[in-house]
N, C-alpha and C positions, 0 to 999 in steps of 0.2 A: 812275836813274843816267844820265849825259851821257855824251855824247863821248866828251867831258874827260876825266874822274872813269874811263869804261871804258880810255882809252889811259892814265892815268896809273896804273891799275890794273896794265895788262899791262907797262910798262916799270919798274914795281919790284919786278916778279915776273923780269922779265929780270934787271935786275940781280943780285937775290936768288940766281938761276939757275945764272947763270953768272959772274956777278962776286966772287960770296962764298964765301968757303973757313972758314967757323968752324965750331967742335963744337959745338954746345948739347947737352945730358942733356936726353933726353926730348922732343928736337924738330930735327927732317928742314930743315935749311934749303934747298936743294933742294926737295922734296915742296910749300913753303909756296909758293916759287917758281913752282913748275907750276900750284899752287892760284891762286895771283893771276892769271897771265898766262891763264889758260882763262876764271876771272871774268872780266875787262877786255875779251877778246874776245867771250865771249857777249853784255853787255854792250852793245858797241859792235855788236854785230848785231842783238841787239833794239832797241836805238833806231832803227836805222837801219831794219828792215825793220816794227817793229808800231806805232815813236810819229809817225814822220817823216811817212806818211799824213795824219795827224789835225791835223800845223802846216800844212800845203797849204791854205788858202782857195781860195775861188774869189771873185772881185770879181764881183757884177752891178751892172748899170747901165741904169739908165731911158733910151733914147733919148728919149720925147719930151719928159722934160721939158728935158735938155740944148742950153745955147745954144751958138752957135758966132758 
């Protein structure tokens, strides 16, 4: 999961949240709400603090063979 994919996670968990007022039988719109936005933020924490490391190269470079 990206970014992306974790904030678009937790912003339709908001909406869900806090923006929808419907009944469903046998399902918490709410609860599903909480569900998504905790995904989307763990998400965006695990990318950020376990995958973001591992895009970091480091460039090395030959001085002598380099001309100037």
């Amino acid at each position: 999961m990206g970014i992306g994919a974790g904030i678009v996670l937790a912003a339709l968990g908001a909406i869900l949240y806090f923006g929808v007022e419907a009944n469903v039988n046998g399902l918490d719109i709410k609860v599903v709400g909480v569900i998504l936005m905790v995904a989307g933020v763990v998400g965006v924490v695990l990318e950020l603090v376990l995958f973001a490391p591992r895009r970091r190269g480091t460039a090395v470079t030959n001085r002598e063979t380099e001309t100037y």
